[in-house]
N, C-alpha and C positions, 0 to 999 in steps of 0.2 A: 452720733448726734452732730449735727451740720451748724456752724453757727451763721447768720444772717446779721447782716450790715443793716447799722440802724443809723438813721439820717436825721439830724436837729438841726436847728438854724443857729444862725449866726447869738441873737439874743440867749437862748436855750443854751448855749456853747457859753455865753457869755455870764450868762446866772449859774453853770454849773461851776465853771471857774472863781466865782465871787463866793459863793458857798463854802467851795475849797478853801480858800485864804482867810474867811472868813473864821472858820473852824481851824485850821491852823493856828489863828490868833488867839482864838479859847481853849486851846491842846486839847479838844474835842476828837476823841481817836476815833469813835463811833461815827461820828458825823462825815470824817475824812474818808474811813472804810465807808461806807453810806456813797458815797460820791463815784467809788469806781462799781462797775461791771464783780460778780463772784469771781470768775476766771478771769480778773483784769491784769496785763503785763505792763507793770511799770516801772519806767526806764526815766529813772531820777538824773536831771543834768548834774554833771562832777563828781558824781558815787560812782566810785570803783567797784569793779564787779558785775554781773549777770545784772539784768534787769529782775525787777519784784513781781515774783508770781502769785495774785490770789490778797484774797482780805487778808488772812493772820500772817502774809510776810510784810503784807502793806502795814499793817497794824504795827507789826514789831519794830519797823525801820523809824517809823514816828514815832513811837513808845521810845528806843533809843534817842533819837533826834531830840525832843523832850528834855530827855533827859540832862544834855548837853547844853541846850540853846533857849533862852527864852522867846519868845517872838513877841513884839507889841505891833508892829502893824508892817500890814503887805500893800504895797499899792500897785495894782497890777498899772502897766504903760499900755494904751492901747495900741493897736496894732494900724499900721497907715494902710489905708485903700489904695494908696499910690503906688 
């Protein structure tokens, strides 16, 4: 099975990231999983280690992370056109 490149925009990129942070803030594991691809590899900045492969390793790193960290708010920086 072949995987094919999906294209969103800038905005679409934009709400999919605000959802992220969003659900972070609610330790909504469901909602985070919900946010990547089934087969999504994700490569967490300053986690040692392999990047996360798949919903239930995604799940478990923030299930851990939870567990450790409370988060009350994310404020993403927008990114300069410049």
């Amino acid at each position: 099975m072949s995987e094919q490149a999906v294209t969103i925009t800038r905005e679409q990129m934009d709400a999919l990231v605000e959802g992220h942070y969003r659900a972070e803030e609610r330790g909504d594991l469901e909602a985070i999983v919900k946010g990547f691809s089934p087969n999504a590899e994700h490569d967490v900045v300053g986690r040692p280690g392999d990047p996360l492969h798949g919903g239930d390793q995604i799940k478990a790193f923030y299930r851990h992370l939870f567990s450790d960290l409370r988060i009350d708010r994310l404020e993403p920086v927008p990114a300069s056109d410049g």
